[in-house]
ZAMARGU-4260 file (C-alpha; in steps of 0.2 Angstrom, whole numbers, plus 5000, padded with zeros to 4 digits):
<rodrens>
0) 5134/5327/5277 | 5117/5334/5281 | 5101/5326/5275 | 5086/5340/5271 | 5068/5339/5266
5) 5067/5358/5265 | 5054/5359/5280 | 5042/5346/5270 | 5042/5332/5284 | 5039/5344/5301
10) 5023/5350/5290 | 5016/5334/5288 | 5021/5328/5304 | 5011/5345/5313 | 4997/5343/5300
15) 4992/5324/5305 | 4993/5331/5324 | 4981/5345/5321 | 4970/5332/5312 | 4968/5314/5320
20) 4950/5312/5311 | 4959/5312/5295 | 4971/5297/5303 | 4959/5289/5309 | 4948/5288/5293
25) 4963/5281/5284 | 4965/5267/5296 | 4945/5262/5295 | 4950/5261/5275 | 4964/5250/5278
30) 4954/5239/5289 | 4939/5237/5278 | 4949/5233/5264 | 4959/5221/5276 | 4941/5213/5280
35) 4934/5213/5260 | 4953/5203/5255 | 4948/5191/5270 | 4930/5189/5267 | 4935/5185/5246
40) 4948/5172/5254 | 4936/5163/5265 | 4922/5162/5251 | 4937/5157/5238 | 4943/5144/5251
45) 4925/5140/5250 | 4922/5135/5233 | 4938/5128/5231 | 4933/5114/5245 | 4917/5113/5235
50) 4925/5112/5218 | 4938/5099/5227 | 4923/5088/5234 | 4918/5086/5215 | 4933/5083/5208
55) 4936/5070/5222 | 4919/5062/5214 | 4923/5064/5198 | 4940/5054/5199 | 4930/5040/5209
60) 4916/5041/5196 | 4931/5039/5182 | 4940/5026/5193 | 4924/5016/5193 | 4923/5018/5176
65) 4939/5014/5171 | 4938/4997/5181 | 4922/4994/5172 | 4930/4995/5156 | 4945/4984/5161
70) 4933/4971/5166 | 4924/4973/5148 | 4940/4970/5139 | 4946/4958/5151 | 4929/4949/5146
75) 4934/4954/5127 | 4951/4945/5129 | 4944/4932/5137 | 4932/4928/5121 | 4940/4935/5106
80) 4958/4933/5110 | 4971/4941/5099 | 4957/4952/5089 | 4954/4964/5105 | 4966/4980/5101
85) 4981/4978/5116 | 4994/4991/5120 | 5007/4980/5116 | 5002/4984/5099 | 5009/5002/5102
90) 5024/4995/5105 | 5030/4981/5091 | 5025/4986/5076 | 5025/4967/5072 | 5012/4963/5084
95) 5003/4977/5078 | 5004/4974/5058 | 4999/4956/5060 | 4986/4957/5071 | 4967/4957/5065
100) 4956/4968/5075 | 4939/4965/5079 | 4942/4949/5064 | 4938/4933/5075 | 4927/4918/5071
105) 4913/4924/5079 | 4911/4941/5069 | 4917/4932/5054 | 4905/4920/5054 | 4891/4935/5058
110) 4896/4943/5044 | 4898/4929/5032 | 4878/4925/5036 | 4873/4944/5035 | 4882/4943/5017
115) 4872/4927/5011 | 4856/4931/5020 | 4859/4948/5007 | 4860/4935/4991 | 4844/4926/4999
120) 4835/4942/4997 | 4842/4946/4980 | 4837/4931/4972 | 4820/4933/4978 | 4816/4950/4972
125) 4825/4946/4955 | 4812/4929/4956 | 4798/4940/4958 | 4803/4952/4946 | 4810/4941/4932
130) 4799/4946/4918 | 4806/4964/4921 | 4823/4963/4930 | 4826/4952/4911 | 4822/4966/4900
135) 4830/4978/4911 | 4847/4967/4908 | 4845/4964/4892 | 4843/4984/4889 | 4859/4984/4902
140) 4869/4973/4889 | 4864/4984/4875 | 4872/4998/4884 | 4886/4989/4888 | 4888/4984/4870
145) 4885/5002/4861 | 4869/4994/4854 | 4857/5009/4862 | 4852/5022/4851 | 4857/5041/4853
150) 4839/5045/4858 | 4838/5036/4874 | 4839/5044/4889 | 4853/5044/4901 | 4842/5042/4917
155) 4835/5027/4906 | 4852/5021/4902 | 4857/5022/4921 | 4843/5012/4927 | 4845/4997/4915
160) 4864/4995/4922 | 4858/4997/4941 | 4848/4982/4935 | 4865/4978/4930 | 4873/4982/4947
165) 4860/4974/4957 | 4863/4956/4949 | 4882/4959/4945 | 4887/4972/4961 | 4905/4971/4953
170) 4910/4974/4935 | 4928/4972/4930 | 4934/4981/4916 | 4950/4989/4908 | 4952/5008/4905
175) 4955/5007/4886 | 4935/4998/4886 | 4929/5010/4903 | 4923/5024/4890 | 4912/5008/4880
180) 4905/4998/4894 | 4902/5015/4903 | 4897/5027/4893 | 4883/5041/4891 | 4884/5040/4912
185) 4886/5057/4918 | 4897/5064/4933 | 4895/5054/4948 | 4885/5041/4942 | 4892/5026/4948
190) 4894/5023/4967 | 4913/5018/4969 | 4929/5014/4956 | 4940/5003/4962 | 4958/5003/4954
195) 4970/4989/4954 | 4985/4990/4950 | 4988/5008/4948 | 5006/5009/4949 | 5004/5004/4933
200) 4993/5017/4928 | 4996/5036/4920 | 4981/5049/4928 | 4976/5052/4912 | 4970/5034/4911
205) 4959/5038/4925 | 4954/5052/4924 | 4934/5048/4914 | 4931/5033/4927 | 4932/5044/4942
210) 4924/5057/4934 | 4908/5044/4932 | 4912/5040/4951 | 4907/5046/4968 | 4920/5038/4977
215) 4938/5031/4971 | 4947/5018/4980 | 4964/5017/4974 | 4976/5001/4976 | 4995/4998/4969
220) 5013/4998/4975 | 5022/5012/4966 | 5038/5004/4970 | 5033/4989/4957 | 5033/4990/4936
225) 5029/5011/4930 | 5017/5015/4918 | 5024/5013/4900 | 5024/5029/4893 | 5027/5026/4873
230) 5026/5046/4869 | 5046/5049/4869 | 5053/5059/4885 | 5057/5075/4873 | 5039/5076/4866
235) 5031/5076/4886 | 5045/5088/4891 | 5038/5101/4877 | 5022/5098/4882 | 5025/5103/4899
240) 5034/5118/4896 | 5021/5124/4885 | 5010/5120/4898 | 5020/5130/4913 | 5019/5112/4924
245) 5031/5104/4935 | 5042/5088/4929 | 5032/5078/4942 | 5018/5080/4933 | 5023/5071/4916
250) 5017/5054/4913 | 5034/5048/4914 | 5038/5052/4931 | 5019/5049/4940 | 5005/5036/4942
255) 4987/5035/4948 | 4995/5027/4963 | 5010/5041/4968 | 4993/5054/4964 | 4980/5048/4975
260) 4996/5045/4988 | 4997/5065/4987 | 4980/5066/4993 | 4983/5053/5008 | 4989/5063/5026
265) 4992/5044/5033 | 5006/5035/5025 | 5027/5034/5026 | 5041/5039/5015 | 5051/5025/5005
270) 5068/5028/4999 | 5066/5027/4979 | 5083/5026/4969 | 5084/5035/4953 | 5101/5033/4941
275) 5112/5045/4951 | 5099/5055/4962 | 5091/5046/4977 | 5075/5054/4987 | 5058/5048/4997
280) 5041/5044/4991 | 5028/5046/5000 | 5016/5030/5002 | 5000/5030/5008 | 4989/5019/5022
285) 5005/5007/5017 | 5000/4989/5020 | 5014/4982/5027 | 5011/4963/5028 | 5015/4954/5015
290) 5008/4934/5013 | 5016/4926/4997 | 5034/4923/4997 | 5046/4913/5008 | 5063/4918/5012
295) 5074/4923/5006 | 5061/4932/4990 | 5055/4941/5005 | 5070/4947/5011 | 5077/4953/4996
300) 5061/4963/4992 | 5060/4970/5009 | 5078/4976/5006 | 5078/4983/4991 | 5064/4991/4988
305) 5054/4994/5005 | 5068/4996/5017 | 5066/4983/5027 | 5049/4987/5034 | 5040/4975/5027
310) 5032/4963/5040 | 5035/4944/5037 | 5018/4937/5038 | 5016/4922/5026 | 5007/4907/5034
315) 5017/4892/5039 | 5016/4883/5021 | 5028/4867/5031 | 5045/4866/5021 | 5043/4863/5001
320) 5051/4846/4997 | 5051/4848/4979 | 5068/4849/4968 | 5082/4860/4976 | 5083/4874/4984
325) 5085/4891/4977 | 5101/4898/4972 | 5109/4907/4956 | 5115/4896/4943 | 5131/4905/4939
330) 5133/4905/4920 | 5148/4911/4908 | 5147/4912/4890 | 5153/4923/4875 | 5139/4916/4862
335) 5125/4929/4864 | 5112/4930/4850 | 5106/4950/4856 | 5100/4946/4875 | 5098/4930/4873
340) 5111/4917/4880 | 5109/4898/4874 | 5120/4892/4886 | 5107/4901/4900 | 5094/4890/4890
345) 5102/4876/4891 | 5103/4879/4910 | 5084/4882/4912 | 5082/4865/4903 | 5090/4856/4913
350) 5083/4864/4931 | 5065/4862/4924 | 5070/4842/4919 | 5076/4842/4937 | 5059/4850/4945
355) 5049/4838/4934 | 5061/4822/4939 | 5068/4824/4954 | 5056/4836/4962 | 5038/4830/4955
360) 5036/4849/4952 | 5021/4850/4939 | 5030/4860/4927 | 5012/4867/4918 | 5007/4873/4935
365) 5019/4876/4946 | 5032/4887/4935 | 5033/4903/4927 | 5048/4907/4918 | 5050/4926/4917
370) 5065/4938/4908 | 5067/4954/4908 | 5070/4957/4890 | 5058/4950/4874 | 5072/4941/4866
375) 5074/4931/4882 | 5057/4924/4883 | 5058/4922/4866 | 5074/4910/4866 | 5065/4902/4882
380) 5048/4897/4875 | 5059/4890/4859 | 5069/4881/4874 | 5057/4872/4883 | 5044/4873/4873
385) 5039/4854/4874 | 5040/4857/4894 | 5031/4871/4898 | 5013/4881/4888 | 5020/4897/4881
390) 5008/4906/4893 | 5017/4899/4909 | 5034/4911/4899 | 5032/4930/4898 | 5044/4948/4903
395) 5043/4952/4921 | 5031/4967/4914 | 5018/4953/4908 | 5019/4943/4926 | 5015/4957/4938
400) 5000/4952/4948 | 5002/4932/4944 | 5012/4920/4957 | 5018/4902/4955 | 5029/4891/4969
405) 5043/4892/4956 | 5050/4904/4947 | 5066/4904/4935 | 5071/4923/4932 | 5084/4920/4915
410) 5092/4937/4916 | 5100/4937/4899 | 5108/4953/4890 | 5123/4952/4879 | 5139/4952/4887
415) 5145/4965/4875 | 5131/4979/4880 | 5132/4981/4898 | 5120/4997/4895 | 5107/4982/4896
420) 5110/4977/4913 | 5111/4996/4920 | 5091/4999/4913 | 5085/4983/4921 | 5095/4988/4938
425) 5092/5008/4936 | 5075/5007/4949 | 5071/4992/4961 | 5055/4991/4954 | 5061/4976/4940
430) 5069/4966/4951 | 5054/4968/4965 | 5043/4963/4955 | 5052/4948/4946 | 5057/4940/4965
435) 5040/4943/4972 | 5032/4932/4959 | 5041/4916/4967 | 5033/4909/4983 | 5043/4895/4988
440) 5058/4893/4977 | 5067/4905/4965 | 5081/4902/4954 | 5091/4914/4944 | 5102/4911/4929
445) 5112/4922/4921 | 5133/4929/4923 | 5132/4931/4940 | 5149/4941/4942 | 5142/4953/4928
450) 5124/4957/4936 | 5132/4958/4957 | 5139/4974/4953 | 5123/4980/4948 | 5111/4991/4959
455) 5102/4980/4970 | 5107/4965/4963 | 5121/4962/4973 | 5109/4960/4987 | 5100/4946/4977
460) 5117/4938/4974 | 5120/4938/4995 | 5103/4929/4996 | 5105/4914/4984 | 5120/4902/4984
465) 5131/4903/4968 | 5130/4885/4958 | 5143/4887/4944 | 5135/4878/4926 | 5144/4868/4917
470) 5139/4862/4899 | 5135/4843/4903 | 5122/4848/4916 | 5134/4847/4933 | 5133/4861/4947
475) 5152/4865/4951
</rodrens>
């Protein structure tokens, strides 16, 4: 094998001989770009010792200020305790949920004078301005009434209710009288609308009182009672069609509350059961604690409708030594006159006789007697009419938002319509809110085998122990 560069290599090799100038120019290029690589290096060495002495001081600057602030919060700890943020509240979320940042004594108290040093100068200006902040209220109760006459002007009506709002900051009122008590007030007119409730509440309930307002705060659990929607389900899903909206949309299906969720980027998702679809709802800036019931109400709410994330944080109320303890009074009968059971009234008789007797339970104020059906409450206020007001006997619908130490759920529903018991156990929402009204003791009476097979009640059935009624009065 023979290697050949056609002559190309002897006449290079001849021509760099014949010029040595030419070589050695190339070499001084090589050299000075050898000594320009170096020179960059040494001043990049250079700056990057500099640039190193200053991160060197800026670490012992942070350092410095880093133990600084360790000392401020060790001061903190040292004088507010619990209410200083700690990062074992990143780790337990129980620590975390029951914790009151930045809520001691001390602030409290700050802010408790602030708030009646406020009312001191309120009720001097309204004592130097009496003669006119009167006439400016008595012109703000007109308004409120509908008394004022077309001709007035808005900015005059608007300026006799912020007399209004400056003797009376909050004024409570319910949508169906929002358009009475408010109206002729533009957009934005008032400063903030606080909802309560609003799980309860359709949008379009809302919708002129947030309008009126520059801010909305929206409060409710949409795991609790639904809007009641009395246009039939047919006539809203026309209405939507015709109107090319989603299903979500219809009044049926939302509520201020799962709305202004929508809006809220902080928040969780909560399993919500539907009859034979299950998905998530989103909740938003979810207040987690909850500070009424004892076990197990809380445990049973907390299963059923939040799973289990609730945080237990009712104060230590001591044990309750009135009457016995909860349970389900196991009742069997065939008689039924529609929902309502006699032999379930007879029950609730004797367990209220027991409270009042046994227990020194005062019935009138301690007691609320709730059913899930109208003819329940009905055959229940007949019952125990000489024991307890009717007012202290309602549906669980009419009981949202009210609490008592006791409360007897009488579950009702003929035996011969089991269709009954599937509505009240279609959602959690029923149940969650009838066991949440009880915050020391709950008894429920009703055919406990019938209602355990039912959607979440067979969690309330684990909960309470079984006492089986007998007609004279004795627990089996």
């Amino acid at each position: 094998m023979s290697l050949s560069t056609w002559g190309r290599a002897a006449r290079d090799w001849h021509r760099a001989e014949r010029d040595p100038a030419a070589r050695e120019k190339e070499q001084r290029v090589v050299r000075d770009g050898a000594r320009a690589r170096l020179d960059d290096a040494g001043r990049a060495a250079a700056i990057a010792v500099a640039e190193g002495a200053d991160c060197e001081l800026a670490l012992d600057k942070a350092e410095a200020r880093v133990d600084r602030l360790a000392e401020e919060v060790a001061r903190a700890r040292s004088r507010w305790g619990g209410h200083v943020p700690h990062e074992d509240w990143l780790r337990d979320d129980t620590i975390r949920e029951l914790a009151a940042p930045w809520a001691d004594a001390e602030i409290t108290r700050a802010r408790s004078e602030l708030f009646l040093a406020a009312l001191g100068l309120h009720e001097a200006f309204l004592r130097c301005t009496a003669r006119t902040m009167y006439a400016n209220l008595m012109a703000a109760m007109d308004a409120v009434t509908g008394a004022v006459p077309e001709t007035v002007p808005e900015d005059h009506l608007r300026a006799a209710r912020q007399s209004l709002f400056l003797l009376v900051p909050v004024v409570s009122t319910t949508f169906a009288s929002l358009d009475r008590v408010f109206g002729r007030l533009g957009r934005e007119a008032l400063g903030r609308l606080f909802i309560d409730e609003a799980g309860q509440a359709t949008p379009r309930m809302a919708v002129g009182g947030m309008w009126r307002a520059k801010r909305t705060v929206v409060v409710g659990d949409p795991l609790q009672l639904e809007p009641v929607v009395v246009l039939p389900w047919t006539a809203q899903r026309a209405l939507r069609d015709g109107h090319g909206v989603g299903e979500e949309w219809a009044p049926k299906r939302t509520s201020v509350q799962q709305l202004a969720d929508c809006t809220n980027r902080f928040g969780t998702l909560l399993p919500a059961e539907l009859p034979d679809v299950s998905h998530e709802v989103w909740t938003g800036a979810p207040l987690r604690v909850h500070r009424r019931c004892d076990d197990p109400m809380f445990g049973v709410s907390n299963a059923i409708a939040y799973d289990n994330l609730m945080v237990y944080g009712t104060p230590d109320r001591g044990p309750y030594r009135h009457g016995p303890r909860s349970c389900w009074v196991h009742v069997t009968a065939a008689e039924a006159d529609g929902h309502w059971i006699p032999e379930e009234g007879r029950a609730l008789r004797r367990i209220l006789e027991r409270l009042r007797d046994d227990g020194g339970v005062a019935l009138a104020q301690d007691v609320y007697v709730i059913g899930p059906f109208r003819a329940v409450v009905a055959g229940a206020r007949k019952t125990c009419r000489d024991l307890l007001p009717a007012g202290r006997v309602g549906t669980i619908h009419t009981t949202q938002g009210k609490e008592a130490d006791v409360v007897i759920l009488v579950l009702g529903t003929d035996p011969r319509r089991p269709g009954a018991r599937a509505w009240a156990a279609s959602r959690p929402n029923l149940l969650n809110v009838a066991v949440s009204r009880a915050k020391r003791r709950l008894f429920v009476i009703g055919d406990r085998d019938a209602w355990r097979d039912q959607r979440f009640f067979a969690v309330l059935a684990d909960a309470l122990p079984a006492h089986a009624w007998q007609a004279d009065g004795q627990r089996g």
